[in-house]
C-alpha positions as CSV (number, residue, x, y, z in Angstrom):
1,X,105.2,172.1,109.0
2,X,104.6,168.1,109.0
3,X,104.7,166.3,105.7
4,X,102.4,163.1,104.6
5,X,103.8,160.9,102.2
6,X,100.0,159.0,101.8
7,X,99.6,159.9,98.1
8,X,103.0,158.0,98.0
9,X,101.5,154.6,99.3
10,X,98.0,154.9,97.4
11,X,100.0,155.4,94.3
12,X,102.3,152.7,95.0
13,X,99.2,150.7,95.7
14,X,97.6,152.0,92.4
15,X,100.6,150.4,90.3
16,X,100.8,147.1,92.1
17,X,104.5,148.1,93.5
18,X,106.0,147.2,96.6
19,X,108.0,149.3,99.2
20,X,111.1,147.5,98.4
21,X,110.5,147.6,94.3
22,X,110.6,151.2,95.0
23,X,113.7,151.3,97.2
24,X,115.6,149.1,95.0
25,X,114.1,151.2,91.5
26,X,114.8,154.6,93.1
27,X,118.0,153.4,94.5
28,X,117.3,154.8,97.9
29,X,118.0,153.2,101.0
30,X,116.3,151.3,104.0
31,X,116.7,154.3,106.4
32,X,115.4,156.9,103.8
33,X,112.0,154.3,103.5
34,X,111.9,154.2,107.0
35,X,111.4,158.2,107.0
36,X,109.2,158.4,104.3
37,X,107.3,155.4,106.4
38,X,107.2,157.5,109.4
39,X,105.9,161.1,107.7
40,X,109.7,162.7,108.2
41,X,111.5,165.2,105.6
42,X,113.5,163.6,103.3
43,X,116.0,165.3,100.6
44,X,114.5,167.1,97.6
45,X,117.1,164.2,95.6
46,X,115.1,161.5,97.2
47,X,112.0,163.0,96.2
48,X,113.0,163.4,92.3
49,X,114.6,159.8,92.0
50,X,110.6,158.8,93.4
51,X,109.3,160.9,90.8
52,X,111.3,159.8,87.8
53,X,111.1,156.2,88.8
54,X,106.9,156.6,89.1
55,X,106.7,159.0,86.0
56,X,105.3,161.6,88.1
57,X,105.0,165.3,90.3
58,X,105.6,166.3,93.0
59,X,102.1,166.7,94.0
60,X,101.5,162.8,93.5
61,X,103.7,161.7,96.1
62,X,103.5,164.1,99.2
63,X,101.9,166.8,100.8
64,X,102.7,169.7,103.2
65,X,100.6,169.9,105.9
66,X,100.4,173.1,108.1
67,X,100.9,172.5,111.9
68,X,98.1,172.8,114.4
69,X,98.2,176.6,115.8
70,X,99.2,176.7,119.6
71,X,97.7,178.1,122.2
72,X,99.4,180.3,125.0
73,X,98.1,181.2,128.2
């Protein structure tokens, strides 16, 4: 399953925050916004800090989204 963190940048958007106001807030590091930047899996402790620090769910930050069924011939 792939993973969008969109919701994440509207909401940043939404409450006139930076990337790096967040990093420094959530006290995550530069590697751990680079995933987040590129739609890769983070740790569930990453996710909560994001949470706490933008008083909200899950839900609000990310989605799962299912992968694209293959085809075999």
């Amino acid at each position: 399953m792939a993973v969008s963190y969109n919701k994440l940048w509207k909401l940043l958007i939404d409450n006139k925050m930076k990337k790096m106001q967040l990093r420094d807030m959530a006290g995550i590091g530069s590697s751990t916004l680079a995933k987040l930047g590129k739609d890769q899996p983070v740790s569930m402790d990453v996710i909560m800090r994001i949470c706490n620090v933008l008083k909200c769910d899950i839900e609000d930050i990310m989605e799962i989204l299912p992968e694209e069924a293959h085809e075999y011939k």
